[in-house]
PDB file with SEQRES, HELIX, SHEET and CRYST1 records, atoms N, CA, C and O in Angstrom:
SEQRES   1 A   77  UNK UNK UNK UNK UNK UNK UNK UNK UNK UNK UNK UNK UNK          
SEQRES   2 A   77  UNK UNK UNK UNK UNK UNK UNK UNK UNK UNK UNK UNK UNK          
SEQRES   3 A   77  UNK UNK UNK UNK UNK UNK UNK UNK UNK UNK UNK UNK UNK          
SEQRES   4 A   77  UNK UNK UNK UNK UNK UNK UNK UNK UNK UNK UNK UNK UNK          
SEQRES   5 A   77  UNK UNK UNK UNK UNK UNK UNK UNK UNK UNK UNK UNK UNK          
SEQRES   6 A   77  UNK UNK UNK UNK UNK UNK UNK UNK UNK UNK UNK UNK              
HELIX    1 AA1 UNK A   12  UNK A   21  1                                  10    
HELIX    2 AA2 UNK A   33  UNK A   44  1                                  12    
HELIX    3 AA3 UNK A   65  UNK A   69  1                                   5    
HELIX    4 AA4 UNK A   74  UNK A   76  5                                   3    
CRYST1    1.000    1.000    1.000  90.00  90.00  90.00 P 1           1          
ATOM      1  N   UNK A   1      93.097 118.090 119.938  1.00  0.00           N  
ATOM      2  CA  UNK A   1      94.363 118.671 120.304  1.00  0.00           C  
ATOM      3  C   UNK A   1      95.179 118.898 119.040  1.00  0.00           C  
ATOM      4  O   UNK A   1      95.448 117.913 118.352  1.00  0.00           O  
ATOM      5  N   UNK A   2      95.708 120.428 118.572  1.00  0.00           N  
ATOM      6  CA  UNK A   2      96.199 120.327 117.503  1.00  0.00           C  
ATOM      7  C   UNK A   2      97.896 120.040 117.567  1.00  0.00           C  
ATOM      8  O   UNK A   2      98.255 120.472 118.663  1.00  0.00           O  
ATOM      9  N   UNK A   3      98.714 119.655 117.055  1.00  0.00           N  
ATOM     10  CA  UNK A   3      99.993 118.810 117.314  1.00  0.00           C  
ATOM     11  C   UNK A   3     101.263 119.490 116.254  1.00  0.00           C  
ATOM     12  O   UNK A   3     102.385 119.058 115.990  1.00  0.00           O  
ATOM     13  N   UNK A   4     100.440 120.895 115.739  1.00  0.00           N  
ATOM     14  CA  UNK A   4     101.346 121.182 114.479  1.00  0.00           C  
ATOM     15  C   UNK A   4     101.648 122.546 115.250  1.00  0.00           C  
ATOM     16  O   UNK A   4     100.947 122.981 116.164  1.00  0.00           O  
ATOM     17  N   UNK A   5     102.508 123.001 114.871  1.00  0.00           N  
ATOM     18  CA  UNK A   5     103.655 124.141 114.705  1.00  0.00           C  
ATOM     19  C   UNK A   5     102.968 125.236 114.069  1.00  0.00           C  
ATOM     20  O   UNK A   5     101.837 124.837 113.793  1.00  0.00           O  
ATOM     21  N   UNK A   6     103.104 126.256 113.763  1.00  0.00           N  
ATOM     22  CA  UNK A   6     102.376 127.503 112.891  1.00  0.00           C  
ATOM     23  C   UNK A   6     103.156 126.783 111.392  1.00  0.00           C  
ATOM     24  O   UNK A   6     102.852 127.203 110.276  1.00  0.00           O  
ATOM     25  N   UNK A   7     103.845 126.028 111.530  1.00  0.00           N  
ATOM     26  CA  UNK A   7     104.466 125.984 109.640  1.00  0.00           C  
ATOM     27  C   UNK A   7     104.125 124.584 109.609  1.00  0.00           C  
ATOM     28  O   UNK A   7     104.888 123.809 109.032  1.00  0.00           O  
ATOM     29  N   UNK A   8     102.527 123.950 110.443  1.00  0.00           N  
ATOM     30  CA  UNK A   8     101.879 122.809 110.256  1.00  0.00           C  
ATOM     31  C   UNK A   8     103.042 121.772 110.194  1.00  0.00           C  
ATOM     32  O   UNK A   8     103.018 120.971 109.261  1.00  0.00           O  
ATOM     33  N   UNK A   9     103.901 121.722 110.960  1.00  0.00           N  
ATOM     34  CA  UNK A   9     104.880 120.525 111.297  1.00  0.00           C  
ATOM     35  C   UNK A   9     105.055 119.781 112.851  1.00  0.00           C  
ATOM     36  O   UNK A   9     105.228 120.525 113.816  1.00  0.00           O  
ATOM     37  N   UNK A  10     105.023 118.845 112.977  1.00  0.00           N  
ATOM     38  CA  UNK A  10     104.323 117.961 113.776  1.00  0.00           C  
ATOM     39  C   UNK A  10     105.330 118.331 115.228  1.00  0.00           C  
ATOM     40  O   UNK A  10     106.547 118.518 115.206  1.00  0.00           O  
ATOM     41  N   UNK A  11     104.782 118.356 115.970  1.00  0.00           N  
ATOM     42  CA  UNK A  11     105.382 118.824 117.285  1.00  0.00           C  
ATOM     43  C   UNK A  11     105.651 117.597 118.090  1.00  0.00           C  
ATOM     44  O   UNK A  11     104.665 117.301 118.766  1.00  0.00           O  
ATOM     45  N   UNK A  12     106.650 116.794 118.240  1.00  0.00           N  
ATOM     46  CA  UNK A  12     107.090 115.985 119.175  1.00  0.00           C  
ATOM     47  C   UNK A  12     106.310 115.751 120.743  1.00  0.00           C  
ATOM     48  O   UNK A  12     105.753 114.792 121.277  1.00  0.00           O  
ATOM     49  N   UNK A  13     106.534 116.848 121.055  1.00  0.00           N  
ATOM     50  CA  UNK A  13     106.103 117.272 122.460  1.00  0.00           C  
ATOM     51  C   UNK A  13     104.975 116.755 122.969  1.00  0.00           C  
ATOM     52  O   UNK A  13     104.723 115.990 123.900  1.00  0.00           O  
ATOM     53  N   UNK A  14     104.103 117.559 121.846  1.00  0.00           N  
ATOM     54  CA  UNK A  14     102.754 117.640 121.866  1.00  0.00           C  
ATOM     55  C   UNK A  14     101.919 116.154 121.647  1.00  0.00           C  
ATOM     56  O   UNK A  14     100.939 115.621 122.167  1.00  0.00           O  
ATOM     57  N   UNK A  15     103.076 115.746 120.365  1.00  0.00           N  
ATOM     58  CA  UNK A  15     102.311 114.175 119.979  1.00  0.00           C  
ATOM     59  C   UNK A  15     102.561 113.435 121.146  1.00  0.00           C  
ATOM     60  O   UNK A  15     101.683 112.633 121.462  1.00  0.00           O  
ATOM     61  N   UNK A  16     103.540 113.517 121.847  1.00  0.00           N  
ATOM     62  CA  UNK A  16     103.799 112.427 123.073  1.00  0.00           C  
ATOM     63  C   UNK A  16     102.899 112.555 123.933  1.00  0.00           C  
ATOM     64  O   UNK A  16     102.357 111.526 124.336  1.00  0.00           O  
ATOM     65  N   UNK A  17     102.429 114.011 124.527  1.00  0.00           N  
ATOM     66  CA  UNK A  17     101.371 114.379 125.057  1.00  0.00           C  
ATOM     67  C   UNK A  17      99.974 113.902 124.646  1.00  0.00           C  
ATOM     68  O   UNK A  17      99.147 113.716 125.539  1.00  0.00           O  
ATOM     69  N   UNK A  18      99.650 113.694 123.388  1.00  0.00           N  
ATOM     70  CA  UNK A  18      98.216 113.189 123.203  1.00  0.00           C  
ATOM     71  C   UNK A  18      98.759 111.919 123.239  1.00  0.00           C  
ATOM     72  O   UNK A  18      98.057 111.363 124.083  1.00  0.00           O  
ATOM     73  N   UNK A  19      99.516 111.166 122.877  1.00  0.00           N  
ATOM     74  CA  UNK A  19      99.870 109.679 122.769  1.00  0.00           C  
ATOM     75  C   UNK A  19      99.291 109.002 124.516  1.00  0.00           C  
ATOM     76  O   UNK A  19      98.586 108.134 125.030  1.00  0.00           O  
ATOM     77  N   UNK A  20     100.164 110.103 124.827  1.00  0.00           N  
ATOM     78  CA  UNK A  20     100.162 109.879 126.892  1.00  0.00           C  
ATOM     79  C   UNK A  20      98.558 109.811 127.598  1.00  0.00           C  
ATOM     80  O   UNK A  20      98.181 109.030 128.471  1.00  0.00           O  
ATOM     81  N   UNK A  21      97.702 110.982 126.861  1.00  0.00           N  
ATOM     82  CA  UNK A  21      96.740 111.076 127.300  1.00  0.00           C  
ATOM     83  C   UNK A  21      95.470 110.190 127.179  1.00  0.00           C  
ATOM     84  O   UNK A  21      94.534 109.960 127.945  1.00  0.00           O  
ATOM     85  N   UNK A  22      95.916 109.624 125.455  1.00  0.00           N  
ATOM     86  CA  UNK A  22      95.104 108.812 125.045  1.00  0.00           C  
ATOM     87  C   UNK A  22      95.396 106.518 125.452  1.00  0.00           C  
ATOM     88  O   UNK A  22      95.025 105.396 125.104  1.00  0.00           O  
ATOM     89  N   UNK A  23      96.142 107.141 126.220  1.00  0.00           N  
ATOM     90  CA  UNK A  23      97.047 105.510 126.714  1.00  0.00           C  
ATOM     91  C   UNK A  23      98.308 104.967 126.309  1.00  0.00           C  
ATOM     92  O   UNK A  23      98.991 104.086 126.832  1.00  0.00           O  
ATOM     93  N   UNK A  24      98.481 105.626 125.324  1.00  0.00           N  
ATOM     94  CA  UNK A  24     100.078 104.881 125.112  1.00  0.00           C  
ATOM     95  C   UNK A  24     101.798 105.705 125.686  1.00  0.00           C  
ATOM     96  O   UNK A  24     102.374 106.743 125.362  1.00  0.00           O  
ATOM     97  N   UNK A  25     102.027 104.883 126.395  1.00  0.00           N  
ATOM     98  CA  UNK A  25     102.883 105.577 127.457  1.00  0.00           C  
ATOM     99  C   UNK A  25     104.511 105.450 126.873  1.00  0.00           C  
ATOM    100  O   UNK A  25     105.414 106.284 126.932  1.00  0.00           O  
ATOM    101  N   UNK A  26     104.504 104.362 126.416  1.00  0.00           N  
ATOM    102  CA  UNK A  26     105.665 103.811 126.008  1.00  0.00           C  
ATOM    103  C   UNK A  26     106.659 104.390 124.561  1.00  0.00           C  
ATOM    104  O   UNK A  26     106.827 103.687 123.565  1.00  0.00           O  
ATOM    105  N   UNK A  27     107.025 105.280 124.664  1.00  0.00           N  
ATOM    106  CA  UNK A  27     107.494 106.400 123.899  1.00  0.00           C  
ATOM    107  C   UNK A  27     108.884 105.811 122.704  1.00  0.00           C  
ATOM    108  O   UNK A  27     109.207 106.094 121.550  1.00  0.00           O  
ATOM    109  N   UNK A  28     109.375 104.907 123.737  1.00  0.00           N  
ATOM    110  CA  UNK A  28     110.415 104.229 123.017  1.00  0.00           C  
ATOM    111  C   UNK A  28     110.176 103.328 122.117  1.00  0.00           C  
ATOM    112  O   UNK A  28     110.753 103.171 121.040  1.00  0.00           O  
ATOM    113  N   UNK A  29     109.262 102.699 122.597  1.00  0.00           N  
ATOM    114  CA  UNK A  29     108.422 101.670 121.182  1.00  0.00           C  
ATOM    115  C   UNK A  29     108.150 102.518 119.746  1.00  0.00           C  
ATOM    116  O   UNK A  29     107.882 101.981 118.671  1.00  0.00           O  
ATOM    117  N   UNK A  30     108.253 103.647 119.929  1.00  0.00           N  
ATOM    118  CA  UNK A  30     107.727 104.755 118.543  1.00  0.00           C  
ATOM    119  C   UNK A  30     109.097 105.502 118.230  1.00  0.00           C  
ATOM    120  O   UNK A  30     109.161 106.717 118.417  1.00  0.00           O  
ATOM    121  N   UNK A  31     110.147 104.818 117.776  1.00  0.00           N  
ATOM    122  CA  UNK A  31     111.567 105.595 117.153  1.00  0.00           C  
ATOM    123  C   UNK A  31     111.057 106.878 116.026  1.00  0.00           C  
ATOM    124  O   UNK A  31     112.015 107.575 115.692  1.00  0.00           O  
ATOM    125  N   UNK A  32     110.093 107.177 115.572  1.00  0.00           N  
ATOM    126  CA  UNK A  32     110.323 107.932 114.775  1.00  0.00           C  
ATOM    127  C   UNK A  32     108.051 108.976 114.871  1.00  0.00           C  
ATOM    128  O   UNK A  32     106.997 108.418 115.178  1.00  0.00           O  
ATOM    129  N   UNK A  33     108.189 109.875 114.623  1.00  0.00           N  
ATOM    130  CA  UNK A  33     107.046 110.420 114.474  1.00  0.00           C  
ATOM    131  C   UNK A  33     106.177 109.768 114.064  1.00  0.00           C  
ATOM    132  O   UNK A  33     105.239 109.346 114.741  1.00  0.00           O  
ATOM    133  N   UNK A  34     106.417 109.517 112.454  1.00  0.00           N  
ATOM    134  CA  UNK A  34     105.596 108.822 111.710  1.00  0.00           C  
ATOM    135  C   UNK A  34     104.783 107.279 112.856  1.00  0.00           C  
ATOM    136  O   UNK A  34     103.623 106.919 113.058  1.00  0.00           O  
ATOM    137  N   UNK A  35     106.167 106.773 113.344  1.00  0.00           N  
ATOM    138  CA  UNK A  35     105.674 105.189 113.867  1.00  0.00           C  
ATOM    139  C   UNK A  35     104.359 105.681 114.955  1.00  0.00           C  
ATOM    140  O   UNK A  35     103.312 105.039 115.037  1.00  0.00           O  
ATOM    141  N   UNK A  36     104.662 107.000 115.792  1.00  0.00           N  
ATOM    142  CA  UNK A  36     104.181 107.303 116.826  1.00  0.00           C  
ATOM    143  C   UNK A  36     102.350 107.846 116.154  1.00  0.00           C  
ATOM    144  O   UNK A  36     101.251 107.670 116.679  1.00  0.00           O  
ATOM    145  N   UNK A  37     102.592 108.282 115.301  1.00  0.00           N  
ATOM    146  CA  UNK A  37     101.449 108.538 114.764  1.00  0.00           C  
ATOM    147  C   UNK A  37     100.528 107.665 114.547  1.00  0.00           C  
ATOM    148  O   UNK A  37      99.357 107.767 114.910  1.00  0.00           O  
ATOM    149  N   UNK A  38     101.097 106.611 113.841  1.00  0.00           N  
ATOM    150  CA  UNK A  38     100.439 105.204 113.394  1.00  0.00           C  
ATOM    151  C   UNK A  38      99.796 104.555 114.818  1.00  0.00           C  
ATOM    152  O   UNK A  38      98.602 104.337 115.025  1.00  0.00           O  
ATOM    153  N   UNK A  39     100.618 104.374 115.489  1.00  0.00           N  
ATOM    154  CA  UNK A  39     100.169 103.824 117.160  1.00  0.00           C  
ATOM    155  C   UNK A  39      98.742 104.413 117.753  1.00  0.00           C  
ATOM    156  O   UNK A  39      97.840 103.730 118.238  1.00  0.00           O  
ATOM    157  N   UNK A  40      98.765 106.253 117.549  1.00  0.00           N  
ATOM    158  CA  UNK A  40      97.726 107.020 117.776  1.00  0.00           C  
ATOM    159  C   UNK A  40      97.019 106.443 117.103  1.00  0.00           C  
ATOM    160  O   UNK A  40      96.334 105.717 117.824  1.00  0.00           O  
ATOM    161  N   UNK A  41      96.598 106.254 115.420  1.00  0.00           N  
ATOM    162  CA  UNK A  41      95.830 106.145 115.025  1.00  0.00           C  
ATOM    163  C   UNK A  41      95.214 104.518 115.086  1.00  0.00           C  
ATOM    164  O   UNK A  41      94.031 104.180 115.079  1.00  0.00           O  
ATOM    165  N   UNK A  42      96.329 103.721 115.142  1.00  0.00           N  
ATOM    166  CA  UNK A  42      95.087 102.253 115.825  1.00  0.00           C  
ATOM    167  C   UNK A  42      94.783 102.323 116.965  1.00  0.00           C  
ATOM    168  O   UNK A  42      93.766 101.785 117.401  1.00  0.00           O  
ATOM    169  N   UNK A  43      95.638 103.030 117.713  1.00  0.00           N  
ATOM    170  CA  UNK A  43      94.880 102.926 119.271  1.00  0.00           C  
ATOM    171  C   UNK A  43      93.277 103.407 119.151  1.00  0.00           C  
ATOM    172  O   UNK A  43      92.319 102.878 119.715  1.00  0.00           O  
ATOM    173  N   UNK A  44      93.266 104.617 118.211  1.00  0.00           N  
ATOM    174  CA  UNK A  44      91.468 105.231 118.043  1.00  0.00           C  
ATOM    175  C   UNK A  44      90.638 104.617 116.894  1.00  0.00           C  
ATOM    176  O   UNK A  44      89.527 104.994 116.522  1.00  0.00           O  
ATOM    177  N   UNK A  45      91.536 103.392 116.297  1.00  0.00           N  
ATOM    178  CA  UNK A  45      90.322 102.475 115.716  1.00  0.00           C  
ATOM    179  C   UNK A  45      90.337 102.945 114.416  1.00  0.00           C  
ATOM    180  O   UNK A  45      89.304 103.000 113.748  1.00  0.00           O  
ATOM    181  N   UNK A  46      91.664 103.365 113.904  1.00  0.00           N  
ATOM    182  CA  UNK A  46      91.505 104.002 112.652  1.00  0.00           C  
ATOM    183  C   UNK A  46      92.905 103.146 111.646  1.00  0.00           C  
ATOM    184  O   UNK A  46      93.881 102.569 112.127  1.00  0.00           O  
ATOM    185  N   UNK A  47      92.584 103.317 110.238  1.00  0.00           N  
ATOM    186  CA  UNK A  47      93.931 102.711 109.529  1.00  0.00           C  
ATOM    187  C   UNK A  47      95.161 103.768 109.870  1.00  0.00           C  
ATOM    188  O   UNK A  47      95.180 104.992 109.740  1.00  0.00           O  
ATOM    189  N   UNK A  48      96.130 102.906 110.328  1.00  0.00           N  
ATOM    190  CA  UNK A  48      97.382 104.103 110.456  1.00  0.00           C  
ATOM    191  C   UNK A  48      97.774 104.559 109.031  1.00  0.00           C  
ATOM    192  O   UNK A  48      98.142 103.694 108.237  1.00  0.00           O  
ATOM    193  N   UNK A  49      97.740 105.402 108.782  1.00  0.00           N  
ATOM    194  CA  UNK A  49      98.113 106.156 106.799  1.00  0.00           C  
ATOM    195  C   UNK A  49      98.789 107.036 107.313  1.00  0.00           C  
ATOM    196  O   UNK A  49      99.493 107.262 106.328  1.00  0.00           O  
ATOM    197  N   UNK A  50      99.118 107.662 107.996  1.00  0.00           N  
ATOM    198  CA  UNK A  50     100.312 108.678 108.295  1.00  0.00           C  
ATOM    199  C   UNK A  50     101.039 108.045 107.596  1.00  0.00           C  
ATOM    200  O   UNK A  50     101.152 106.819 107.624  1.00  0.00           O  
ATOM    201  N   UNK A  51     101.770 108.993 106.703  1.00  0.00           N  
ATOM    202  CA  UNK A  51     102.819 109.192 105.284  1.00  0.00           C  
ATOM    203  C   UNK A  51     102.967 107.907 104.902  1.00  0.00           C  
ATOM    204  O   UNK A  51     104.056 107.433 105.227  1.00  0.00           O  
ATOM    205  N   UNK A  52     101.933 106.878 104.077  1.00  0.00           N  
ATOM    206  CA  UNK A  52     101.645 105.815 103.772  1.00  0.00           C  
ATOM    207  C   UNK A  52     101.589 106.037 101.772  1.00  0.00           C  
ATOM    208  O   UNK A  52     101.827 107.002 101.047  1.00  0.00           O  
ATOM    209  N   UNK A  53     101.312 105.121 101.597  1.00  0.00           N  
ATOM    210  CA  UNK A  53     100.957 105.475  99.965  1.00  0.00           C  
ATOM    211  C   UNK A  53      98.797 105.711  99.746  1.00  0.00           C  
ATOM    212  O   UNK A  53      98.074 105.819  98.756  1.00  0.00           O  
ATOM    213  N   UNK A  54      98.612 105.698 100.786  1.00  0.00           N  
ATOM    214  CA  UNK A  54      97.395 105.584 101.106  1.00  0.00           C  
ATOM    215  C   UNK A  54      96.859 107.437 100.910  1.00  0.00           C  
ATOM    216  O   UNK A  54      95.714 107.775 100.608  1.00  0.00           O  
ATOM    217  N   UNK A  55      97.782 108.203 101.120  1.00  0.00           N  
ATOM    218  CA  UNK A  55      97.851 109.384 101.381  1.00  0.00           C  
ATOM    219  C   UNK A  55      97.425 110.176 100.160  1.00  0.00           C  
ATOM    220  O   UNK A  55      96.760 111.193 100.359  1.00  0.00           O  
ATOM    221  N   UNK A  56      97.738 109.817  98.891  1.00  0.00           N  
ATOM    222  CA  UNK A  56      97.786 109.822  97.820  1.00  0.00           C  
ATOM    223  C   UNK A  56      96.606 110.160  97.089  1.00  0.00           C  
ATOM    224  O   UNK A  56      96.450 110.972  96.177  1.00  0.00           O  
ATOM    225  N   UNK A  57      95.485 109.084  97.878  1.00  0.00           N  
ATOM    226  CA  UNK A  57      94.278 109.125  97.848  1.00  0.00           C  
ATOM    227  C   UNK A  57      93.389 109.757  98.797  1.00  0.00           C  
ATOM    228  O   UNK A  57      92.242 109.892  98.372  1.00  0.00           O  
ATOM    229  N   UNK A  58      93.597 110.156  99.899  1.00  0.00           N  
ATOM    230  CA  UNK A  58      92.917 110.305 101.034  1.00  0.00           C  
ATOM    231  C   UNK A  58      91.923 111.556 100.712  1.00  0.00           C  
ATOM    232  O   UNK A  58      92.241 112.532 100.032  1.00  0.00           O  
ATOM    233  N   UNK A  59      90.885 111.378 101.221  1.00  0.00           N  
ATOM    234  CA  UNK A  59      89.680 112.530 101.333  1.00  0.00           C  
ATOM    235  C   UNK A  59      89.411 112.619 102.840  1.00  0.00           C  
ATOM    236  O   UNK A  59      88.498 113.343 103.237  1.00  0.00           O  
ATOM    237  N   UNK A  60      90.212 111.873 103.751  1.00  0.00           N  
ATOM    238  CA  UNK A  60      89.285 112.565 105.427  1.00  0.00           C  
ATOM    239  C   UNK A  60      90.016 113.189 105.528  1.00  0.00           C  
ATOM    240  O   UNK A  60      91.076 113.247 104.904  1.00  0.00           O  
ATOM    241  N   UNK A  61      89.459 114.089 106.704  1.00  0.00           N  
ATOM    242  CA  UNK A  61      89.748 115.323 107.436  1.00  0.00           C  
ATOM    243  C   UNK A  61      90.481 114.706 108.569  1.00  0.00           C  
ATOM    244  O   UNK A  61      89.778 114.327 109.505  1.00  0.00           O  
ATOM    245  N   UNK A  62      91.787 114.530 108.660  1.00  0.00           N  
ATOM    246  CA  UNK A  62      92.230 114.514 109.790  1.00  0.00           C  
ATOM    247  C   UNK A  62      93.216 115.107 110.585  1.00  0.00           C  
ATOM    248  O   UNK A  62      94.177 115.293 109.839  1.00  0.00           O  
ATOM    249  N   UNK A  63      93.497 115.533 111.804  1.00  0.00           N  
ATOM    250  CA  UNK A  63      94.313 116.406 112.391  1.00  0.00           C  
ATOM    251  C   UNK A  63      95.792 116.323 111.677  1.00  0.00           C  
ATOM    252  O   UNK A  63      96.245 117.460 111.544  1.00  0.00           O  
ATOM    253  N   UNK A  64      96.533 115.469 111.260  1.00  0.00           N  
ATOM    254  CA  UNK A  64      97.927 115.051 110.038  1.00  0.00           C  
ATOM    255  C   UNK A  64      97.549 115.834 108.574  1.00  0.00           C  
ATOM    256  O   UNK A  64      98.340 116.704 108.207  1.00  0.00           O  
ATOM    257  N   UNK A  65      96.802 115.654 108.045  1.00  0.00           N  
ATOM    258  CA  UNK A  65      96.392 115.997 106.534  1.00  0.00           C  
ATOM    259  C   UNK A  65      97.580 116.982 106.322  1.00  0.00           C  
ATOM    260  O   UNK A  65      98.488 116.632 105.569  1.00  0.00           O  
ATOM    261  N   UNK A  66      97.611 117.735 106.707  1.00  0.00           N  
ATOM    262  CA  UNK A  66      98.543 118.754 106.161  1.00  0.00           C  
ATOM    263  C   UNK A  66      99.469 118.062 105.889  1.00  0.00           C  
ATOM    264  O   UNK A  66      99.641 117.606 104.759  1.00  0.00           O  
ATOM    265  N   UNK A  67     100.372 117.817 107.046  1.00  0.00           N  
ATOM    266  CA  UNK A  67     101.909 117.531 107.099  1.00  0.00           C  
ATOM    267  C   UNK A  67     101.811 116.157 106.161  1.00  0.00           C  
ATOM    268  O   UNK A  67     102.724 116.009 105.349  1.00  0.00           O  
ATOM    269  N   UNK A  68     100.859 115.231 106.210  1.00  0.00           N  
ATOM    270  CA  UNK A  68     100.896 113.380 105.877  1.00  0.00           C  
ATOM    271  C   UNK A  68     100.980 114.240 103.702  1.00  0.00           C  
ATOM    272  O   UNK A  68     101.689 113.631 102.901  1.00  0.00           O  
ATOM    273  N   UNK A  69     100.349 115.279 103.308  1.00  0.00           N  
ATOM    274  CA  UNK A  69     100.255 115.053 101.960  1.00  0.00           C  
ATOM    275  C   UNK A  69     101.171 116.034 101.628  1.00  0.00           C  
ATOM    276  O   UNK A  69     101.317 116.103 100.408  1.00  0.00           O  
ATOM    277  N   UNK A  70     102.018 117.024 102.421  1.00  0.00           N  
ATOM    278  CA  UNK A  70     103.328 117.818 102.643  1.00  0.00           C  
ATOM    279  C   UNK A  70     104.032 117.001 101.337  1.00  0.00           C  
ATOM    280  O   UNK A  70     103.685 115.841 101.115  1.00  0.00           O  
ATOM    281  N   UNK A  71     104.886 117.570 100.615  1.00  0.00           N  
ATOM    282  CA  UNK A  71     105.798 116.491  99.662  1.00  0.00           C  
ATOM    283  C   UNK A  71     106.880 116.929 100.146  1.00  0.00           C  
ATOM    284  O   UNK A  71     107.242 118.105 100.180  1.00  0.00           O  
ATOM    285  N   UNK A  72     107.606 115.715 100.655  1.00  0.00           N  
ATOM    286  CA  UNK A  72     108.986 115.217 101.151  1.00  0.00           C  
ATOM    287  C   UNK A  72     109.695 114.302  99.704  1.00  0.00           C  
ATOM    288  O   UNK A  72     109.221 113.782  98.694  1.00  0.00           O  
ATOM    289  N   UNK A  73     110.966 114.458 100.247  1.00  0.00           N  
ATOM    290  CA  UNK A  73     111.756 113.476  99.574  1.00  0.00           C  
ATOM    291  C   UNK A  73     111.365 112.182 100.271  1.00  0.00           C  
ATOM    292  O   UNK A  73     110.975 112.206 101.438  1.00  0.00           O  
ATOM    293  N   UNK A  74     111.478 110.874  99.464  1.00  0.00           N  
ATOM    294  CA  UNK A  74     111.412 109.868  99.656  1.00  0.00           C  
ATOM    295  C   UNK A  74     112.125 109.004 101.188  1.00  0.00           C  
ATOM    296  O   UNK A  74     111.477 108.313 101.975  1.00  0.00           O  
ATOM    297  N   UNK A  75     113.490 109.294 101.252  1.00  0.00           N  
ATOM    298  CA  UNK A  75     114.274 109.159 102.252  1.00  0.00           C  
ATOM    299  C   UNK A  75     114.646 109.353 103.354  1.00  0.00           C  
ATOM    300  O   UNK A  75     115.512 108.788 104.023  1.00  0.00           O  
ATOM    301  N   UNK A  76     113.339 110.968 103.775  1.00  0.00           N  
ATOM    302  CA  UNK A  76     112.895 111.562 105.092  1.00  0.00           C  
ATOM    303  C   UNK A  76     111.373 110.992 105.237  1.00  0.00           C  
ATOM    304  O   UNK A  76     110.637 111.741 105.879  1.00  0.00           O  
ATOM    305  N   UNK A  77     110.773 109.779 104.744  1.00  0.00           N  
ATOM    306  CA  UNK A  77     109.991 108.672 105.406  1.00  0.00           C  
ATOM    307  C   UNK A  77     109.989 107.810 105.653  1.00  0.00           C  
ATOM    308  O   UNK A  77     109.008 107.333 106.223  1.00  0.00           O  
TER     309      UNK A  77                                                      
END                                                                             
């Protein structure tokens, strides 16, 4: 399920929607994208690195890549 926007920016909507589909229901527990992402990714058995310092390094292919190595200011993560 892809979760990005045409300008590869993460769609709320959509992430709640795979969050929902994949079991995690509880929307309020995830204040911010990033947290909600992380949740996705241990729920499927994976290190959460969404916009981590981990990112830095990363070589997988994963549905985030774009937006997670995107350069932001420090203070919008």
């Amino acid at each position: 399920m892809n979760v990005f926007k045409g300008d590869s920016s993460v769609n709320i909507e959509t992430l709640q929607q795979l969050a929902s589909k994949i079991g995690l229901h509880r929307f309020n527990d995830y204040p911010s994208q990033k947290m909600l992402i992380h949740a996705i990714q241990k729920h499927r058995g994976r290190d959460p690195c969404f916009l981590s310092d981990k990112r830095y390094t990363c070589n997988e292919a994963c549905e985030w890549r774009a937006s997670c190595q995107k350069l932001m200011a420090v203070w919008l993560r």
